[in-house]
C-alpha positions, 0 to 999 in steps of 0.5 A: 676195325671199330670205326664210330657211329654216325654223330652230330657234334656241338661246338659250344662257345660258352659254358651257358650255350654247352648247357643249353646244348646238353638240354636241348638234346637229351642223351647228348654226351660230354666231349672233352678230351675224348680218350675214354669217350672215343673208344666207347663209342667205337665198342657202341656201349653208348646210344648217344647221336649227339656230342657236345665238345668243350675245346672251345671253352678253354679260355673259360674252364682252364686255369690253375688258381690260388683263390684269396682264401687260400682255396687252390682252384683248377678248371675242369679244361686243364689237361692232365699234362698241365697239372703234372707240370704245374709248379703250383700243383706240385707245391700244394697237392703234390700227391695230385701232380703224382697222380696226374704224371701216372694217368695213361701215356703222354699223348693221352694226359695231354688230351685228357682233361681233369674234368673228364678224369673226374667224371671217367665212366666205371670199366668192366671186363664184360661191357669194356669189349666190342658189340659182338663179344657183349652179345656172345654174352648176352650183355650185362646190367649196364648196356642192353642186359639184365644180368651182372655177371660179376655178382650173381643175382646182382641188381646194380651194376658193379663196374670199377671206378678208374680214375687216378685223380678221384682219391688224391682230391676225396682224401683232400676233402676237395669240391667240384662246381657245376652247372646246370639249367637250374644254377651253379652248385658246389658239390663236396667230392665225397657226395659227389659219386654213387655205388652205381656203376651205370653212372656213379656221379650225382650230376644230371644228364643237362650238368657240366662240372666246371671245376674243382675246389682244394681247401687251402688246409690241404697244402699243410697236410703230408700226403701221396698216392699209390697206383697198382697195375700190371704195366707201369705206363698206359694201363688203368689201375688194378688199385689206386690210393691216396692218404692225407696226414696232418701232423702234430710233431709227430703225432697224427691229427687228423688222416684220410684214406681214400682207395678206388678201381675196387668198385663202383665209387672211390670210397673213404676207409670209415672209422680212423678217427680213433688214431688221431694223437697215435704215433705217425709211425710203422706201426700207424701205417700197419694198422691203416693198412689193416682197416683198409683190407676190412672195409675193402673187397675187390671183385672180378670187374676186372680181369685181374685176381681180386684175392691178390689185389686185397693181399696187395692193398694193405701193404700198398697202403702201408708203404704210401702211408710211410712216404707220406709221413717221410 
């Protein structure tokens, strides 16, 4: 039986006194929703002895907003649940509200909460075990060891980003606010992860997102997303994807291909812009499809076949492009 270490936790009554508790406790950790961070604690990959849990703040941080700019604004409380549902969600970032009904099991999306989805910590098949397995080992680069047992002689961690809702809003060119000690910033999602695996996101240890910002050009933009795992409910993704297309006729614009659970980051297929005017056709799709086994290269951070999961990604791209063009 896993059972959780002995913990102090914070119930703020605002975001200012959620930040102060972050400061005034050093290693503290974000309570949320509390389906990764739970089963975390229990397997003892964190040293925290403080948790500073946020349901208190959702008269603050829960929303879904159309800004007067057009900007579509969601809180970082909303739970995943809420934004499947959400007529608003569905009629502006449809690819969104698909990525959101895909996350886990129903009892989990509505516990799980945008912000949490957003900052999920990075799985590998070597730390994502109990405390006996991980010694047996001899531990890894992101808890207790030196050695990364997925890349030989490796010095950064590898483990895979997995969260549904990143690649659906880094091809939508969305932002996150957060808050610190130091003031509030807006942080464009494309900066906001790292290729670091013991913590892929900018934010400081005494930061909390807040929420998430959609440009209003992202409702004119034909888009979806595309999740590969071995079980179609519960299971994180092998693979996830999100493509946004704008058209012109039938032309292509402009387009973004955003692909994660490969490593570290979710990451932006580079180079597209020589297709914008191309035809948004099969052949267009191909070619994406093409570009985006390039540039990525799966590892065994995973317990599932990485040779088969880059055979899968050009046709799962292919396929998503496709549905999106309609």
């Amino acid at each position: 039986m896993m059972t959780l270490p002995d913990l102090t936790v914070l119930r703020p009554g605002s975001v200012a006194e959620a930040v102060e508790a972050l400061r005034a406790n050093p290693g503290a950790r974000v309570l949320a929703g509390g389906t990764d961070i739970v089963p975390n604690l229990k397997y003892g990959m964190y040293d925290t002895r403080h948790l500073v849990a946020l349901r208190g703040l959702s008269s603050e941080l829960r929303y879904v907003r159309e800004h007067q700019s057009g900007e579509l604004r969601l809180g970082a409380m909303c739970s995943i649940d809420e934004l499947g549902r959400s007529e608003l969600v569905k009629a502006r970032v449809p690819a969104l509200a698909d990525a959101c009904r895909q996350i886990a099991g129903p009892q989990l999306r509505r516990m799980g909460t945008l912000g949490g989805n957003l900052c999920l910590d990075t799985r590998c098949v070597y730390v994502n075990q109990s405390h006996f397995w991980r010694s047996a080992l001899g531990y890894c680069l992101k808890k207790d060891g030196t050695v990364c047992h997925v890349v030989a002689g490796g010095k950064r961690c590898v483990a895979a980003a997995s969260n549904d809702t990143a690649p659906v809003l880094l091809a939508l060119d969305a932002s996150v606010k957060t808050i610190s000690p130091r003031g509030e910033r807006t942080i464009a999602l494309h900066e906001f992860y790292v290729a670091d695996g013991l913590h892929n996101t900018v934010l400081a240890p005494d930061e909390l997102l807040t929420e998430v910002r959609i440009p209003a050009a992202a409702a004119r933009r034909r888009q979806a997303f595309a999740k590969l795992r071995m079980r179609a409910a519960i299971d994180f993704p092998a693979l996830n994807l999100a493509v946004a297309l704008e058209l012109d006729g039938h032309s292509v614009k402009s387009v973004s291909l955003a692909v994660s659970a490969l490593a570290a980051r979710p990451a932006l297929i580079k180079g597209l812009q020589d297709l914008h005017g191309h035809a948004a056709d099969a052949i267009f799709a191909e070619e994406l499809g093409r570009r985006a086994h390039k540039q990525c290269k799966p590892l065994t951070n995973i317990g599932i076949d990485p040779g088969w999961r880059r055979d899968v990604l050009p046709v799962l791209v292919r396929r998503t492009v496709l549905r999106a063009i309609g």
